[in-house]
Structures are given as C-alpha cells and as structure tokens.
C-alpha positions, 0 to 999 in steps of 0.5 A: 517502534511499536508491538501487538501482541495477539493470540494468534498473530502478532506485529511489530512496526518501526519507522523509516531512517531519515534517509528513506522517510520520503519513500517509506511510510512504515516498516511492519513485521508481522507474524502469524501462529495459526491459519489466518485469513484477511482482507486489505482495502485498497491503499495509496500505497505500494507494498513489498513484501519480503517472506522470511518463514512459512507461506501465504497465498493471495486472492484465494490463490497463488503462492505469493513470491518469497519477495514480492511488490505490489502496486496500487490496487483499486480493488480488495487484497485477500490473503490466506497465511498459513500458520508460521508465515513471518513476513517483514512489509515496507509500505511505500509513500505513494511516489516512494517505490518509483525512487527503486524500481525501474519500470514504471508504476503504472505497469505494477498496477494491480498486480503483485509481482515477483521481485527478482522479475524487477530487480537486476541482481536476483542474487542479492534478494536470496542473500537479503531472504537468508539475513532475514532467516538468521537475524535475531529480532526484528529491529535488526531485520528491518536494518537489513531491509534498510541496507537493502533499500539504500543501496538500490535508491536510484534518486536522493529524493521523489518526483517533487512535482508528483509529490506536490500533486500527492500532498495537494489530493491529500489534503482535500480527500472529500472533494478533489478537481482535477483542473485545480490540480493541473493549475496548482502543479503548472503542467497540462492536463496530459502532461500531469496525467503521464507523469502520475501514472509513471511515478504513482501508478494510476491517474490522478482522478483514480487516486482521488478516489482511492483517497476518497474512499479511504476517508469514507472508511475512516469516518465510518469507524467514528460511528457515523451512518452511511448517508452521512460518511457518504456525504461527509465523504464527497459523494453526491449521495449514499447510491455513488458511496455504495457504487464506488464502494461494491465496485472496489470490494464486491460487498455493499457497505453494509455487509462489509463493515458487517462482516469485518467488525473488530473482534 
C-alpha cells in the first residue's frame, strides 16, 4: 500500500487480494481539501468509482452518481471535486469489469454510468456507501469493496481468450496488426472482434490505439521531443501523433503537455 500526502489532496493506493488480481489492477482512495480540477487520459481500463464524502462533477457537468462505473473512453475524462470529495476508485483490468457487470462493456463505452442502473440489488450499494461513511481508515474501506466485489464475481477467472488478446496488444504497443492477433488467439476476425467488444468495450484496433497513445505519453515523460515520441510511438510521422492525440484531447501535443506540466 502506498500514501501522498499533498497540501490539497491526498491519496492512498493498495493492491487487490489474490482472489481479484485478475480483474482488479489497484484500489485508490483519494482525497480532496480544496476545490480541484483535473484531467484523465484515455486509459485501457474501466473504473468505478464508490463517493463516500463530498461531491464532484464530470466533464464540466453533471453530478457524478454516488456509485459510479466507467467504461473505456477514447477521449479525455474531466472532473470538478468540490472541497471534501472522498472517493474510494477500483481500476479494473481490461477484461476485469466484464467478471461483475452483466451488460456488456461495449454498451458501457464512453459514458459513466449510475451503478445502481447496473447492479440487481440497488440496496446493497446504500449499504456498502454507509460502511465506507463509518469506517475508520482506509485499508478497512477497501476490505469492504473487496467484500463487495467478491460476492458479485460472476466468473472464477476472465475470458482467457480476450486475455491473451490483451496481453498479445500489450506487449507490442508501438506497433499492432490486427491479422497477427486473429492468427495468434485462433478466432476469425468478426469473431475476435464480437468477442472484444463484448468483454473489454471497444474493438481491438481501437484498444491498440489507446495503447498507442499510452506509450507516446510515456515517452514523452522521459524527455523526448515529439518527432521522436511519435516515431518511437509507431506512428508513421508527428502529423498521425498530433491527429490521434488532438482527436483524443482536444489539445495538440504541445499545448497539452504545456498546460499539465508537474508543479
């Protein structure tokens, strides 16, 4: 587990138990003492999101829902947390949430959606929302998610086929073909592709691309230009970087690192 403290916000991150690494990345607890507006890159994973002080709006605005999930978004995330927000986060693998949540992920895409609407026992979710009110610290917060999730795993492991398809696009993220893939996990094309998008949300080619887009941003923290994160990236030149990277942010590289740089 780990702590930042920071003058106005502060966070503390634990790991998953045995029983839910497959489908859970990290658990995030975070804190918020002032108003704070921030920004989130597209990721290759889902989130939900479990408010147990204060309030916070997204994209400039409505309320996000007391519990909340998100599914795989290609475009920024923006929230407005008012001072006092608490909210207890489970980043999900990328074919973690499809273990809980019976709809597919694909219908989930690009929208954050109220919890209750997803789950069959909406009851249970004002329970868990009053545990996380009253308990005393935050590893017991995150035992009382764990609780929760456990009870709701609808499978003992994640699609292994999609899986290996996750694994296989991780593992090349500066350079992706999709026919390899389909030759790779045994499956047509179409049949992949149903799959994909049932289980992580979005095709295969689009997920490349996040996961594209991930490593550029990766690189660009070590100090690299942008001609050469872009061609270090996998994209044919900086103009295909600077497309993918506005269409996803609204911002050219540039600016955007510009305007985020770390305090």
């Amino acid at each position: 587990m780990a702590r930042n403290p920071h003058r106005h916000m502060q966070w503390f991150q634990q790991a998953p138990c045995a029983a839910l690494r497959p489908f859970v990345r990290r658990f995030m607890v975070v804190e918020f003492a002032a108003d704070r507006a921030d920004t989130h890159l597209p990721d290759t994973g889902t989130v939900a999101a479990f408010t147990f002080r204060g309030r916070c709006r997204i994209d400039g605005g409505r309320w996000v829902p007391q519990a909340a999930f998100t599914g795989l978004r290609d475009t920024v995330r923006a929230h407005d947390h008012h001072a006092g927000h608490s909210v207890l986060l489970a980043a999900f693998t990328p074919v973690g949430a499809a273990a809980f949540l019976r709809p597919s992920q694909e219908a989930l895409s690009g929208i954050t959606t109220d919890l209750s609407e997803l789950l069959d026992r909406a009851d249970e979710l004002e329970r868990l929302h009053e545990q996380l009110s009253r308990a005393s610290d935050h590893p017991q917060r995150v035992a009382q998610l764990q609780h929760f999730l456990l009870a709701r795993l609808r499978e003992n492991a994640p699609d292994p086929l999609m899986a290996a398809a996750v694994s296989w696009l991780e593992r090349r993220p500066a350079g992706h073909r999709i026919d390899a893939l389909t030759r790779y996990i045994g499956l047509s094309q179409s049949a992949l592709e149903r799959r994909f998008r049932r289980v992580v949300g979005v095709t295969p080619k689009k997920f490349a691309s996040m996961l594209r887009l991930q490593h550029a941003v990766r690189l660009q923290a070590t100090g690299l230009d942008l001609t050469e994160v872009a061609l270090a990236a996998g994209y044919y030149d900086q103009a295909h970087f600077n497309h993918d990277f506005r269409r996803a942010t609204g911002s050219a590289p540039a600016a955007f690192f510009a305007a985020h740089e770390p305090a």
